[in-house]
N, C-alpha and C positions, 0 to 999 in steps of 0.2 A: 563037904561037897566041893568039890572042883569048880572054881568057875571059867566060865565059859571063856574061852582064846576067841580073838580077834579075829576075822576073815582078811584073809591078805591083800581082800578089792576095800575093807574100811580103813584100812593103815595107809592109803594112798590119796593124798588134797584133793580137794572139789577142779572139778576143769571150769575154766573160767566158761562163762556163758557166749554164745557166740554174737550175743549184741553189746557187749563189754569191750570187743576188738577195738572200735572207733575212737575208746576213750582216750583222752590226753594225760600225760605226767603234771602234778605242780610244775617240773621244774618247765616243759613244754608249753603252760598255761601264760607263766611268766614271760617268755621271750615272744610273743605274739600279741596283736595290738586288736582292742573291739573293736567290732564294724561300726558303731556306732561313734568313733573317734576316727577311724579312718574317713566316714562320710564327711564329718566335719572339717577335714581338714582339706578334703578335696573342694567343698563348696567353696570355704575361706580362699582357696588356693584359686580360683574363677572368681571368687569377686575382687582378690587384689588385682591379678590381673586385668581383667576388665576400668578398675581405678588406672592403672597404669597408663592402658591404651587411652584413655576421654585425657589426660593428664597433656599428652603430647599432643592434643591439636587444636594450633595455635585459635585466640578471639576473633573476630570478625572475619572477613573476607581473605582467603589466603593472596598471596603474593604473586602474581604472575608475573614474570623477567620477559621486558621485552615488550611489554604490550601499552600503550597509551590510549586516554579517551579525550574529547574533546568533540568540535559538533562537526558533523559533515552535512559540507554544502553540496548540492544536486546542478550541474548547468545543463538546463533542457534547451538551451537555443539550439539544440542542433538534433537531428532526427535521435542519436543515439544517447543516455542519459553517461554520464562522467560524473562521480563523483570527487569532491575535490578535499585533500586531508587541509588540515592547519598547517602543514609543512609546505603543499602547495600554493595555499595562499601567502605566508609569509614570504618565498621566494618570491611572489610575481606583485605584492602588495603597490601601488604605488599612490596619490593623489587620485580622487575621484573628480572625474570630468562633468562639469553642468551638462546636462542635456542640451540638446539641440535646441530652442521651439519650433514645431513644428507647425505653429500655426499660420496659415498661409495669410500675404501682407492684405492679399484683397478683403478675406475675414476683417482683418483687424481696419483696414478703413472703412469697411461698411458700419462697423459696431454705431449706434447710437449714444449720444452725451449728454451724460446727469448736467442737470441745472448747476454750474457753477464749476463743472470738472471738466475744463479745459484739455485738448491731447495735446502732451509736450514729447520735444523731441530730445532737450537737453536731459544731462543726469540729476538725481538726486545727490543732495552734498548730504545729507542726512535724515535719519527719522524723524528730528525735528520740521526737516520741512518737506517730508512727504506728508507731515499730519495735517499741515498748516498751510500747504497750497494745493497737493493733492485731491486732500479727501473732501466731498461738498460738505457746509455744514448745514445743519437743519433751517437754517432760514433760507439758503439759496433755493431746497426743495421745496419749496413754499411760494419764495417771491418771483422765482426765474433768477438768472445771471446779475450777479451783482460788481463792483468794480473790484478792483485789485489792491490788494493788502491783506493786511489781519484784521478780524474783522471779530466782535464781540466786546471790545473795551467800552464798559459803563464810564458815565460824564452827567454833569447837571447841569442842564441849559436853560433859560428864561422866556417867556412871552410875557411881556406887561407886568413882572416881577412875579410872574409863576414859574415856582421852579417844577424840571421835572428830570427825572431819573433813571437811566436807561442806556441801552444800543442804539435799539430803533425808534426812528423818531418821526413820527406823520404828522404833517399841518394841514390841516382842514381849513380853509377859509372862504368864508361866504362874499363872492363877486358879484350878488343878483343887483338889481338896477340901485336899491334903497341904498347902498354904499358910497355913491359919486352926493351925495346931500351935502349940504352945509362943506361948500367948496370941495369936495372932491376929500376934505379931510380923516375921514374913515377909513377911505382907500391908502391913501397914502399913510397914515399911520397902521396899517395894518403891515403894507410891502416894508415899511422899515424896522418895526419889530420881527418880522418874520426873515430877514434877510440879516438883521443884529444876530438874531440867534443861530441860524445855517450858517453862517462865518462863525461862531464861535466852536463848532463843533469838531472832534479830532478826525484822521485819518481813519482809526478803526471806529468811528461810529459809522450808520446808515440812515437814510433821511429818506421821504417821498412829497412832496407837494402837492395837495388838490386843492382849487380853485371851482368853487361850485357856484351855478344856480339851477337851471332846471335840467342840466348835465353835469358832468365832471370833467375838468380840464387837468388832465396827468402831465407832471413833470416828463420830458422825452420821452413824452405819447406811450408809455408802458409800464402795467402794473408791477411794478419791480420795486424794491429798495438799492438808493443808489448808495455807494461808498462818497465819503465826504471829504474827500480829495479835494486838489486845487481845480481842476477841471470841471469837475462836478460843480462845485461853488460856484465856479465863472457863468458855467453854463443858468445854476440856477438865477443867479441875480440877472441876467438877461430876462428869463423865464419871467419871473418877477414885474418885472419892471413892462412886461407888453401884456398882464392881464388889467381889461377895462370892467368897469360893472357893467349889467346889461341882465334883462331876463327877469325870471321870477326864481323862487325856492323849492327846493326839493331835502328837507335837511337829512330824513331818514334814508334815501339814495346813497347820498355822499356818504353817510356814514358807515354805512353797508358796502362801501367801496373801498372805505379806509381799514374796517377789519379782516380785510382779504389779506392786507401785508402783513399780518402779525407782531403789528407794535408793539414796543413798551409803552410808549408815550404817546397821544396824540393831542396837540393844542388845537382845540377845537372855538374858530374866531366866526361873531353875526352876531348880527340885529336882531337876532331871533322874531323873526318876522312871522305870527304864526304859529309859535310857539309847538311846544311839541301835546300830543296827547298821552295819557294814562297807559295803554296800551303801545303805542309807541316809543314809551320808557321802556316798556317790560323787556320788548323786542330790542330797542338799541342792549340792554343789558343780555337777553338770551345767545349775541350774537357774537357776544364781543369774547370770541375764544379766546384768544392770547391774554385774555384777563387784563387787557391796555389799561395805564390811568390814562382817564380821561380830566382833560383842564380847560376849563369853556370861561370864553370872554365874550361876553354879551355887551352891545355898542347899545346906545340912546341918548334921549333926551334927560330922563327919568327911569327911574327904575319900575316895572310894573308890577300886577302883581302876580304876573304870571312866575313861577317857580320850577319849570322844567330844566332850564339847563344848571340848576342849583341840584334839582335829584338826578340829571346824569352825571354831573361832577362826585356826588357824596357816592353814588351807589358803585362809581367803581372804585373809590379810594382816591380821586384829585377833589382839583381845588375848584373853584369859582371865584370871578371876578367883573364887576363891575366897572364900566367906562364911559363916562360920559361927553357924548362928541363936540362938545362944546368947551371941553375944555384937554382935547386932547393936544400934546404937544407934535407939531411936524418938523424936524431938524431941516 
């Protein structure tokens, strides 16, 4: 049996399909590059660059040419404001002028004057002694006007061989009648210890003198401490020498008289006629602001047994001393 011949449409290849067209060669596969390598290289390619660009711009503040800072002043004295550079000022710079004062002279002679600050006309030679004749010091505001000098130099001075320690210095002395006794020599030994001591005293110390009985007889008739100058001394020992006894006592008066000046010291001289009371201690001590020592010399026959001017001596820290007028010495 014959077999069967071939049909002339089986002897001819398959036709390729028509969605086969699109496909690629290996060798076309080869010479073209993944999408997914292409992306990569485009990102890589945007972030070097982006590194590039941040790379080039410069740290801090860039550089402007041409521009300076510094502070600008404003001059409003005139309706329109001007501002004025450093370059302005440099060119016009010169020494600043004091001010005028404008304070009118009438003002200045009317002003009223602290206790002890004098209006001067000359110059000051220095800050040393604008401090030191200038300014008042705390005692002028206290006592009134005192003399002239420096004033505050400590010294130790005597009554009847009590010493005492100090600037200021008060004498209390009791002038009531009981003092002209047994010839007059109470008195008289009082005015000469009391005038030994105010001559010993320097320039910068200050001194006051009360002569008491049923009043108080002030040194140049005013509550003041004076400067212990030559003048002052002159004057005191005049002072001195024209008070008589006469009168009765008043001892808690005077003494309330004497703590007005703000002593250091106060020699406090009598008969203690009278003596003082319990209460009248407490008081001389409540009163005695400037915390004075007080140094009391009590005159008699004998000693009694009263004890008051022994506890105003201890309670502020002086002495006490006894004197017996019969054997007092008068130069």
């Amino acid at each position: 049996m014959t077999p069967p011949q071939p049909s002339p449409a089986a002897a001819l290849p398959p036709r390729p399909k028509p969605f086969e067209s699109g496909l690629r060669s290996p060798e076309q596969s080869k010479k073209s590059l993944p999408a997914w390598l292409l992306s990569l290289l485009l990102h890589f390619s945007l972030i070097a660059g982006l590194i590039f660009s941040l790379t080039q711009i410069p740290n801090g503040a860039g550089e402007v040419n041409n521009r300076t800072g510094g502070i600008v002043l404003v001059d409003i004295q005139t309706e329109s404001t001007e501002y004025l550079s450093e370059g302005d000022i440099a060119q016009s710079s010169s020494p600043a002028t004091a001010p005028e004062n404008t304070t009118p002279a009438a003002e200045l002679d009317s002003r009223p004057e602290l206790p002890g600050l004098e209006a001067t006309t000359g110059e000051s030679s220095g800050t040393e002694d604008l401090l030191a004749n200038q300014l008042p010091s705390a005692d002028s505001l206290i006592t009134g006007s005192v003399g002239t000098g420096k004033i505050g130099g400590k010294m130790t001075t005597e009554v009847f061989g009590i010493p005492g320690t100090g600037s200021r210095f008060v004498y209390l002395i009791d002038r009531s009648k009981s003092m002209e006794g047994y010839n007059f020599r109470p008195m008289l030994a009082a005015r000469q210890e009391l005038w030994k001591s105010i001559n010993s005293l320097n320039e910068s110390n200050q001194f006051q003198i009360l002569f008491y009985n049923n009043e108080v007889d002030i040194f140049r008739r005013k509550l003041s401490l004076h400067s212990a100058n030559e003048t002052n001394k002159d004057a005191a020992k005049q002072f001195i020498e024209s008070i008589r006894p006469e009168g009765g006592t008043d001892h808690l008066a005077a003494l309330k008289t004497a703590f007005k000046l703000g002593p250091d010291v106060i020699f406090f001289l009598t008969d203690a006629e009278g003596g003082f009371t319990a209460d009248e201690i407490f008081e001389i001590s409540r009163r005695n602001y400037s915390r004075a020592i007080i140094n009391t010399i009590e005159f008699g026959e004998r000693r009694s047994n009263d004890r008051s001017l022994e506890a105003i001596a201890r309670n502020s820290g002086g002495k006490y001393i006894f004197k017996n007028i019969n054997t007092l010495r008068v130069e």
